[in-house]
C-alpha positions in Angstrom: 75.3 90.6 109.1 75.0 90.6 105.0 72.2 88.5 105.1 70.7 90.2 107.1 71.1 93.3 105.6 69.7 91.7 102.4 66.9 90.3 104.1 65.7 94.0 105.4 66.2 95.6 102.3 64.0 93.2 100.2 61.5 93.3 103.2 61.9 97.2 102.7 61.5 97.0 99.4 58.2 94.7 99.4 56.2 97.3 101.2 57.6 100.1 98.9 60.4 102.0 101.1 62.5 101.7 98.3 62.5 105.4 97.2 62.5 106.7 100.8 65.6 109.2 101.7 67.1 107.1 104.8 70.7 109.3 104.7 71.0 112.6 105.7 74.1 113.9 105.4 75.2 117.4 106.3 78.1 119.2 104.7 79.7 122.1 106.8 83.2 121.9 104.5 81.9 124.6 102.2 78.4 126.2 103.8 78.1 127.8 107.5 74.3 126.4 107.1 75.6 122.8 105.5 74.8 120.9 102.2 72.6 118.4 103.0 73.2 115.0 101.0 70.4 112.3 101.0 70.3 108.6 99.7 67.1 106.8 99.6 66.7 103.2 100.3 67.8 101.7 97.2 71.2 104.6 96.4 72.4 103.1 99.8 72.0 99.5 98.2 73.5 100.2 95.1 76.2 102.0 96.9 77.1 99.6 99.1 76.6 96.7 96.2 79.2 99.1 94.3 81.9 99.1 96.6 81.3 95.3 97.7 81.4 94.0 93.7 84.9 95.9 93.4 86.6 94.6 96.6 85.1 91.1 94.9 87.5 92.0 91.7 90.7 93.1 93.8 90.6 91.2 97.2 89.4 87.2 98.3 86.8 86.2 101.3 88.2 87.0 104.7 90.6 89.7 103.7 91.0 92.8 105.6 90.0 96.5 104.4 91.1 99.0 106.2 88.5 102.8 106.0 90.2 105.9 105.6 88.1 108.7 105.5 85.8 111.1 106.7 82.4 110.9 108.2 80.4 110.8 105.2 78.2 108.8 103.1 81.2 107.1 102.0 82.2 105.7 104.4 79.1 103.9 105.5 79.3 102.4 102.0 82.9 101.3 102.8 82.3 99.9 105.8 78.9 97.6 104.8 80.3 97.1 101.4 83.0 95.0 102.7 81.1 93.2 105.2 78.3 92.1 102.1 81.9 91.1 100.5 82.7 88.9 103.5 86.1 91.1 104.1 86.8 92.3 107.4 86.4 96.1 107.7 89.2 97.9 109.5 87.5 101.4 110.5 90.1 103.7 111.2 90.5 107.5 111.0 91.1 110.2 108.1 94.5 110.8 107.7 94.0 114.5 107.5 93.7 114.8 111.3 96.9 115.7 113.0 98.5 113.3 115.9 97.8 110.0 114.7 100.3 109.0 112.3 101.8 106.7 114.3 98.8 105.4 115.6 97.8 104.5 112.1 101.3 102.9 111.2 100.7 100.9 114.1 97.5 99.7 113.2 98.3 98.8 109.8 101.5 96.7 110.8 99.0 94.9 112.9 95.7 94.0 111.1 97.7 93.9 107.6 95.1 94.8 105.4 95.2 94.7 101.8 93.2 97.6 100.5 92.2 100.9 101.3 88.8 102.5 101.3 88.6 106.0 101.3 87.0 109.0 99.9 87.8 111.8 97.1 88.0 114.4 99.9 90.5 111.9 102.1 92.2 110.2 99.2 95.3 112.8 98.9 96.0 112.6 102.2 96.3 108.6 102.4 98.2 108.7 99.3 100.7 110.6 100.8 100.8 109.0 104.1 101.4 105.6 102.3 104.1 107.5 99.9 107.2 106.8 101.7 106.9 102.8 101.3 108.4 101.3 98.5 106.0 100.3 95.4 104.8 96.9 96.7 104.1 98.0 100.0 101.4 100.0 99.5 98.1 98.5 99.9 95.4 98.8 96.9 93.6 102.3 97.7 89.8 102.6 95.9 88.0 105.8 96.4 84.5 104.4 96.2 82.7 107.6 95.6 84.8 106.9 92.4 83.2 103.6 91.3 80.1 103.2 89.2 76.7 102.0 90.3 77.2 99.6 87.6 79.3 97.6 89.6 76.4 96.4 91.9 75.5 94.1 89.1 78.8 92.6 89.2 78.2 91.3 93.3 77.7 88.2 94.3 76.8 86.3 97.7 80.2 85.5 99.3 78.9 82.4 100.5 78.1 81.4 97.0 81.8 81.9 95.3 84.0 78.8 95.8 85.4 80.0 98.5 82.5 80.9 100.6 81.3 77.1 99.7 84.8 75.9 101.3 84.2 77.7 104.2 80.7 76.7 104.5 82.1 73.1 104.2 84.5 74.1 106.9 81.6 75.3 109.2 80.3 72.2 109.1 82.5 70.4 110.6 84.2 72.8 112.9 81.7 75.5 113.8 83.5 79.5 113.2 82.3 82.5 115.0 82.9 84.4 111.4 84.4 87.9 112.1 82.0 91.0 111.6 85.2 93.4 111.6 88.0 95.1 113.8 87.8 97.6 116.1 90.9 99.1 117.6 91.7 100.6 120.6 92.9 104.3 121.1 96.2 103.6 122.5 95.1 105.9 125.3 95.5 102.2 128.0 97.6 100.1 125.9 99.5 99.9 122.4 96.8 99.8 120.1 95.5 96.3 120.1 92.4 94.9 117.6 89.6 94.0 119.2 87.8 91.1 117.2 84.3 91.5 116.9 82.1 88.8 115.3 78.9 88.5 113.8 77.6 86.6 116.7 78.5 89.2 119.1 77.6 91.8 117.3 74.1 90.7 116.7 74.0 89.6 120.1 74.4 93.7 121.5 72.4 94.6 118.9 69.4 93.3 119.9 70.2 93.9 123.8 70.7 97.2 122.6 67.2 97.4 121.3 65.2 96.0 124.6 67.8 97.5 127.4 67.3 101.4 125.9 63.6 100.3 124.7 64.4 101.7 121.5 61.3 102.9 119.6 60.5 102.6 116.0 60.3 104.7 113.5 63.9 106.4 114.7 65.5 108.9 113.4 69.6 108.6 115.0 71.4 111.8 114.9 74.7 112.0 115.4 78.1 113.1 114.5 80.4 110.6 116.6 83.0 109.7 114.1 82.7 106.6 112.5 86.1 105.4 113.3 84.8 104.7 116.8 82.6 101.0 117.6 79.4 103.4 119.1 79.7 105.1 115.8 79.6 103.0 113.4 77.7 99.9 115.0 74.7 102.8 115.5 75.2 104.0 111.9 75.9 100.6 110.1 72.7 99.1 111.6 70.2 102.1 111.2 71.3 102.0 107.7 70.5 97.9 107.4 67.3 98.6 109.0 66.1 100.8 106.7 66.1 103.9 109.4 66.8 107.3 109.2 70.1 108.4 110.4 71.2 112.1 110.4 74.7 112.8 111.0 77.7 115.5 110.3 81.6 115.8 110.9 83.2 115.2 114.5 84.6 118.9 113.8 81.4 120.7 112.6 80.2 119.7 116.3 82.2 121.4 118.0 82.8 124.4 116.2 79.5 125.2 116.5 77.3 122.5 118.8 74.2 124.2 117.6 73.9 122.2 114.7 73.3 119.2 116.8 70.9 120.4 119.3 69.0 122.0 116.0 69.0 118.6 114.5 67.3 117.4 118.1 64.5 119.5 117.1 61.1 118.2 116.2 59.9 118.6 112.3 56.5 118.7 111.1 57.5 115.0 109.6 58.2 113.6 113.2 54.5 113.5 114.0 55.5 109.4 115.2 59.4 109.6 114.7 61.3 108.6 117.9 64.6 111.1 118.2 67.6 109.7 119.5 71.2 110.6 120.0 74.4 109.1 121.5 77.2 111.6 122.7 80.7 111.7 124.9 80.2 113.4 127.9 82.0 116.5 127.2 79.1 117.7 124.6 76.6 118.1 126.8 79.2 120.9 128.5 79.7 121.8 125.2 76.1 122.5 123.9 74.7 123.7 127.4 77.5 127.0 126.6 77.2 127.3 123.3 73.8 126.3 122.1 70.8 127.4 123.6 68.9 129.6 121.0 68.8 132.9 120.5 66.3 135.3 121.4 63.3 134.9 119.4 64.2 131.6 118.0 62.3 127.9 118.3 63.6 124.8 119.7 61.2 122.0 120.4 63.0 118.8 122.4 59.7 117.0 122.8 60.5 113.9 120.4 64.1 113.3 121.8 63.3 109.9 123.3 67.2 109.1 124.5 70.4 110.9 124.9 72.7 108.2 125.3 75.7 109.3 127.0 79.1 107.6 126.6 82.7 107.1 125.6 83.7 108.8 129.1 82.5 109.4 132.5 79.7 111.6 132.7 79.9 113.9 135.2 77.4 115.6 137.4 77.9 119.0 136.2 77.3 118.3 132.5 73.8 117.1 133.3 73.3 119.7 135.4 74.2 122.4 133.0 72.8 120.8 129.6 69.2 120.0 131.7 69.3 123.9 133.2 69.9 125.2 129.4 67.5 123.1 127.2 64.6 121.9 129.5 62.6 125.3 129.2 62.7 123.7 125.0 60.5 120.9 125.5 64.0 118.2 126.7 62.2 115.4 128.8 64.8 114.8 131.7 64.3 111.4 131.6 66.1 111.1 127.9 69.1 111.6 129.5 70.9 108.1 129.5 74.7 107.7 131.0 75.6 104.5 129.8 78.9 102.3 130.1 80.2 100.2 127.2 83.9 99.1 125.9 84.6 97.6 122.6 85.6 94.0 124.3 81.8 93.8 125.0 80.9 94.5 121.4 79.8 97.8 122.8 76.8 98.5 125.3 77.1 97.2 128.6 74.7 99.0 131.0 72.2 101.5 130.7 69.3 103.1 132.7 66.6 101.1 132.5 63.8 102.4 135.3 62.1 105.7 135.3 64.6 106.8 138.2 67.1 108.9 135.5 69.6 110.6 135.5 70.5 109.2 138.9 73.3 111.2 140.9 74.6 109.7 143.8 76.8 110.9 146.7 79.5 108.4 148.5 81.7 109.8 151.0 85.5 110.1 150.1 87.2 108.2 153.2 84.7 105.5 152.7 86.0 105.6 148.9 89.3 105.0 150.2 88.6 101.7 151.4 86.7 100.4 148.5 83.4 100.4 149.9 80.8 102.6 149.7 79.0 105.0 152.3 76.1 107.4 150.8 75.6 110.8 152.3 73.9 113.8 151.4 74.9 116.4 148.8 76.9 119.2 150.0 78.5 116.8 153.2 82.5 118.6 152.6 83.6 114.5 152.2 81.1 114.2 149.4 81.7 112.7 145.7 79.0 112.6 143.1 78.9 109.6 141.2 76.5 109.2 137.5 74.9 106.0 137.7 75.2 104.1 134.6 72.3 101.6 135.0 71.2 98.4 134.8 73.2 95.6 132.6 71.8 95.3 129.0 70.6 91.5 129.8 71.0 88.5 129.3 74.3 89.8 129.3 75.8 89.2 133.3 77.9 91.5 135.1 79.4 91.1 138.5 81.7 93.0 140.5 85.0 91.0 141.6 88.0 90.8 143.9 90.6 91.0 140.8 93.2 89.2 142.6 91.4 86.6 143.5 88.8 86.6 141.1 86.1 86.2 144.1 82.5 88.3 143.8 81.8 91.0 145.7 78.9 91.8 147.5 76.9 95.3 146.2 78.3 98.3 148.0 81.9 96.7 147.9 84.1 98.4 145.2 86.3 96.0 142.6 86.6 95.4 139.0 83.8 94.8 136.5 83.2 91.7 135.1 81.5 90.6 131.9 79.6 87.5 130.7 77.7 86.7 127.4 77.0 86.3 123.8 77.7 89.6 123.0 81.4 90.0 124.2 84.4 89.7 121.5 86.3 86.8 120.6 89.4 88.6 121.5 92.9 90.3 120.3 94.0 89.8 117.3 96.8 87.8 117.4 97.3 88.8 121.2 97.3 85.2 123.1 98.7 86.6 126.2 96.1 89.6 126.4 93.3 87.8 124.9 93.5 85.2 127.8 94.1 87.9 130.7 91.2 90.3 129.4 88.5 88.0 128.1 89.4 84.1 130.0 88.4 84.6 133.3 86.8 82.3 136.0 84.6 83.6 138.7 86.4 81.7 141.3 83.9 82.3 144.1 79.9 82.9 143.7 78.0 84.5 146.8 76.3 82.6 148.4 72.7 84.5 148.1 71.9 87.2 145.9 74.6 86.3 143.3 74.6 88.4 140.3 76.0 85.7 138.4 73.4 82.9 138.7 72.9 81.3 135.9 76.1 81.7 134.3 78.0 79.1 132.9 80.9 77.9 135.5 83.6 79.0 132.2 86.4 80.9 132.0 84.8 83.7 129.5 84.1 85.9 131.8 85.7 89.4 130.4 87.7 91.4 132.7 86.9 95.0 132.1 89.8 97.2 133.8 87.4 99.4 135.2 86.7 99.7 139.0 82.7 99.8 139.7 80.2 99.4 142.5 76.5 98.4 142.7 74.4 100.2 144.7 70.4 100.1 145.0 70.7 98.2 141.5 72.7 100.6 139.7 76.6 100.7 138.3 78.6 103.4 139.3 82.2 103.3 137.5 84.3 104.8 140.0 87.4 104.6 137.7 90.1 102.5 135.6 91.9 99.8 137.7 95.1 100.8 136.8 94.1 104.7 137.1 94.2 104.5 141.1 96.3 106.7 142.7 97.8 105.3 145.5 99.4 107.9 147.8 100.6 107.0 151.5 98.8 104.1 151.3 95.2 105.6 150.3 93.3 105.6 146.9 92.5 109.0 145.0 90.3 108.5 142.3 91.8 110.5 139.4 88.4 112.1 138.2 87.4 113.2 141.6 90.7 114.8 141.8 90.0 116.3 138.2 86.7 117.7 139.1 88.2 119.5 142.5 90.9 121.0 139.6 88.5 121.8 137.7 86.2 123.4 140.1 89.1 125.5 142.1 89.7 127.9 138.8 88.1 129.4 136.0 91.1 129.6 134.4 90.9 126.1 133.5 89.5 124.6 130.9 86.6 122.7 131.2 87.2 118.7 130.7 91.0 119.1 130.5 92.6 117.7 133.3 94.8 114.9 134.1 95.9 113.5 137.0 98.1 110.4 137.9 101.0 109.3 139.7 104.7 109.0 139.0 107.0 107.0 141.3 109.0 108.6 144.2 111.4 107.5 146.6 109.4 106.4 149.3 105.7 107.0 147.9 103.8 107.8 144.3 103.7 111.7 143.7 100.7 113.2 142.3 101.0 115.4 138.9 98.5 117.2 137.5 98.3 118.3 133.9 95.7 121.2 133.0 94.8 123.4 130.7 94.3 126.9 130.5 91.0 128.2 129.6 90.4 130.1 125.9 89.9 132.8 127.6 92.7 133.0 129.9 95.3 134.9 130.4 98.7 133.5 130.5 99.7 136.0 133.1 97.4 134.5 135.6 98.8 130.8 135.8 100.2 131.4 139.2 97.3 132.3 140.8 95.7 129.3 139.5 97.9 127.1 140.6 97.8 127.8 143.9 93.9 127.6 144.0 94.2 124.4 142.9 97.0 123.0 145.1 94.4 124.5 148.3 91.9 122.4 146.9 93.6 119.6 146.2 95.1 119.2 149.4 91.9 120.1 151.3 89.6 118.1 149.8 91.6 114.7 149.4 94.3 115.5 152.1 97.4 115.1 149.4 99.5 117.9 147.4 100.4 117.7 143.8 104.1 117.4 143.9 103.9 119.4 140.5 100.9 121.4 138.7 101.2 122.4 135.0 99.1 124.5 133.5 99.1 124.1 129.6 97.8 125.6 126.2 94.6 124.2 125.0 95.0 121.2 123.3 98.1 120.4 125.0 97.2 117.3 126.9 97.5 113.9 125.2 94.0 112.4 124.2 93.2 109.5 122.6 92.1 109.1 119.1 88.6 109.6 120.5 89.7 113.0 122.3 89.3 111.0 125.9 92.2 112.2 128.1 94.8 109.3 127.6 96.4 109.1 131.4 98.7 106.6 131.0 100.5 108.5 127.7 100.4 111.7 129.7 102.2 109.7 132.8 104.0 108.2 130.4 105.7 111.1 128.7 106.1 113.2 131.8 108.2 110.0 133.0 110.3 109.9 130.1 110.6 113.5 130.1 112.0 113.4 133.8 114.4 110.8 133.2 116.0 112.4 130.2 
């Protein structure tokens, strides 16, 4: 990835890009209307040159550096600077944001890293969560906004030191898929586990990336995903070595006032030729369709948004209802709108629309659900569930649905788990033999006969086992939900986001995207709980009534009652580091809570 980074750069350079701004930065912390802080072309190479020659000085080839901070500037620079010192970034969170303490202790037993790259802005607060270990403990902490340009002098190819020469000598004989850096999980399905991603891998979504989404160039990416996050900072990292402009803010100035992204959407005089794009979670289109449409009298102009990838969660058919209603009167092209399905295991895209037919919604009836097949009907049918689709799979990557107990394919319409093949999928867990070979070491034990979506794949056992439960229909994925999410009552399967959406749907005293639903053991069958918050603008007082709409709706529309309903403060319900609704710790906790 270094080299290659070079290689653009001096390309960008040749033709005179040099003095371009290429990062846009906007600064909410101090300014409703934001600070905006630009690099051009060669400030990002020193930057990252800076911060690559000092991790030279303190740290050895291969080591690990784990980024706490901030979206910012800096922490782009962290993040290349230690891949151009061939160290193995660690991107993780700023220690500022409440929860994740553990999490991050977690983490650092794990991947063991030896320094820390942060910010001025984060550095107090990694100081003191590192404060209570004794002296040697502590890993080396560098605020690179700190260190001087002139230390970009001081760098030097990695492969060029001695040990980069070893390790070439080494390649020789034994060929290494080098590693890029690690990405870890949330914790919201497992103990947070790092997910090894590789140069060749990497590279390898990359480019699929490029021709599946038919990416245009010039680009300019906007986005303010947080960098901690493998969409974020793969997108940001590599618009950054291509020499393309990427615009971007603060997770938090997002949602405190989602304007500021849909302003950023909008077309400038300078975007005469400039394809827009933008990658979101599901829960912003919801988000901006409330809060952002512009006021009376002012502009908006959506014409040069050529993609709104939509990921992270599952996209639902009311936010692309909502966010089309409020901003296609401004210009949005429909057809922009792009619910995709990726997972870190497979670097990071997996599928994506790739035929004018977008956004597709699609309507399978419930009892056919049931019994993990699929039977379309028409909207408004009372045993109706609408389904996103997510696409076509980002080739030559394969993807196959599967039996997962017996590892067999599945015809399309037939409901199982998602399975992976290709280039582009991660060489595994970190030290995690046992999860490594049950995630990513699978054999297809049984190919169909005609139409087999795996043709052509090697007869291995790396095919990656995603944990999510899908179906093909009419050529396009529909993830119906996480194989261990089902909820298996009296012998029939509830998909917990259908049941979410009927909570959802059966108040407005519920908060929108703040549900969760699983099942705890009983004494003869699983029990249904459901967890859900209360709206902003609720009124405690009216938590009753609520409830009961929602246990009607439940138990009419999937023919099972919630042995308990909670309804909860905002913010309440555990999420993941990402903000998804973590499930499993919600199930988990209410468990624990039971038994004590």
């Amino acid at each position: 990835m270094a080299a290659m980074g070079e290689f653009m750069y001096q390309a960008d350079i040749a033709e005179g890009g040099g003095d371009k701004p290429r990062m846009h930065f906007w600064d909410f912390s101090e300014d409703r209307d934001g600070k905006l802080i630009q690099y051009t072309r060669n400030e990002i190479d020193t930057r990252i040159k800076a911060v690559a020659g000092r991790l030279q000085q303190v740290a050895t080839l291969g080591d690990r550096a784990a980024i706490l901070a901030n979206n910012s500037p800096e922490y782009i620079f962290s993040f290349l600077g230690a891949i151009y010192a061939g160290m193995v970034p660690v991107p993780l969170y700023d220690p500022n944001e409440p929860g994740h303490a553990d999490h991050l202790n977690a983490v650092f037993a794990d991947s063991e890293p030896v320094v820390v790259l942060t910010n001025s802005k984060s550095a107090g607060a990694v100081r003191k969560h590192f404060s209570s270990l004794p002296a040697a403990e502590r890993p080396r902490i560098l605020s690179v906004d700190s260190l001087p340009d002139s230390l970009a002098d001081s760098y030097e190819n990695p492969m060029l030191t001695e040990a980069g020469r070893r390790l070439a000598a080494l390649r020789q004989s034994a060929p290494i898929d080098l590693t890029a850096f690690l990405q870890y999980t949330s914790g919201s399905t497992r103990t947070p586990a790092g997910v090894v991603l590789t140069n060749r891998s990497i590279l390898t979504n990359v480019l699929q990336i490029f021709s599946a989404a038919q990416l245009k160039t010039p680009l300019r990416l906007v986005s303010w995903l947080p960098l901690h996050h493998d969409m974020g900072i793969i997108l940001a990292a590599f618009v950054t070595m291509l020499g393309l402009d990427n615009e971007f803010m603060n997770p938090r100035d997002f949602v405190q006032q989602p304007s500021r992204w849909i302003k950023q959407l909008n077309r400038r005089e300078s975007d005469v030729d400039v394809n827009v794009y933008t990658v979101v979670p599901n829960f912003a289109l919801e988000l901006a369709a409330r809060y952002a449409k512009p006021a009376e009298g002012e502009t908006l102009d959506l014409s040069a948004l050529d993609a709104i990838i939509i990921g992270s969660e599952p996209v639902t058919e009311n936010a692309l209802t909502t966010f089309r209603e409020a901003f296609e009167p401004y210009g949005l092209p429909v057809q922009t709108l792009r619910p995709s399905y990726g997972l870190a295991e497979a670097s990071l895209l997996v599928t994506t629309p790739q035929t004018e037919n977008r956004p597709l919604i699609s309507y399978f009836d419930r009892e056919a659900l049931a019994e993990n097949r699929v039977e379309l009907v028409e909207k408004g049918n009372n045993k109706a569930v609408a389904f996103v689709s997510n696409g076509q799979v980002a080739a030559p990557q394969q993807l196959v649905i599967v039996d997962s107990e017996t590892g067999t394919e599945l015809a399309d319409g037939q409901i199982g788990e998602i399975w992976t093949h290709g280039e582009n999928t991660a060489a595994g867990y970190l030290d995690r033999e046992e999860d490594t070979a049950e995630t990513f070491r699978n054999r297809l034990t049984t190919r169909l006969e005609e139409n087999s979506r795996a043709e052509g794949a090697a007869d291995d056992n790396y095919w990656m086992a995603t944990g999510d439960l899908g179906v093909i229909v009419d050529n396009e994925l529909y993830i119906t939900g996480r194989l261990k999410d089902l909820i298996v009552v009296a012998g029939r399967n509830h998909y917990p986001q259908d049941i979410e959406y009927t909570v959802q749907a059966a108040s407005a005293h519920i908060r929108a995207d703040s549900v969760a639903a699983f099942a705890v053991p009983g004494d003869d069958i699983e029990k249904l709980i459901i967890l859900a918050e209360r709206d902003t603008t609720a009124n405690e007082a009216d938590d009753a009534a609520a409830e009961e709409a929602i246990r009607s709706a439940v138990g009419t529309a999937h023919g099972v009652v919630p042995e308990e309903i909670r309804i909860l403060a905002p913010d309440e319900i555990a999420r993941s580091s990402s903000g998804k609704i973590a499930r499993r710790v919600n199930q988990r906790n209410y468990i624990q809570e039971q038994a004590n």
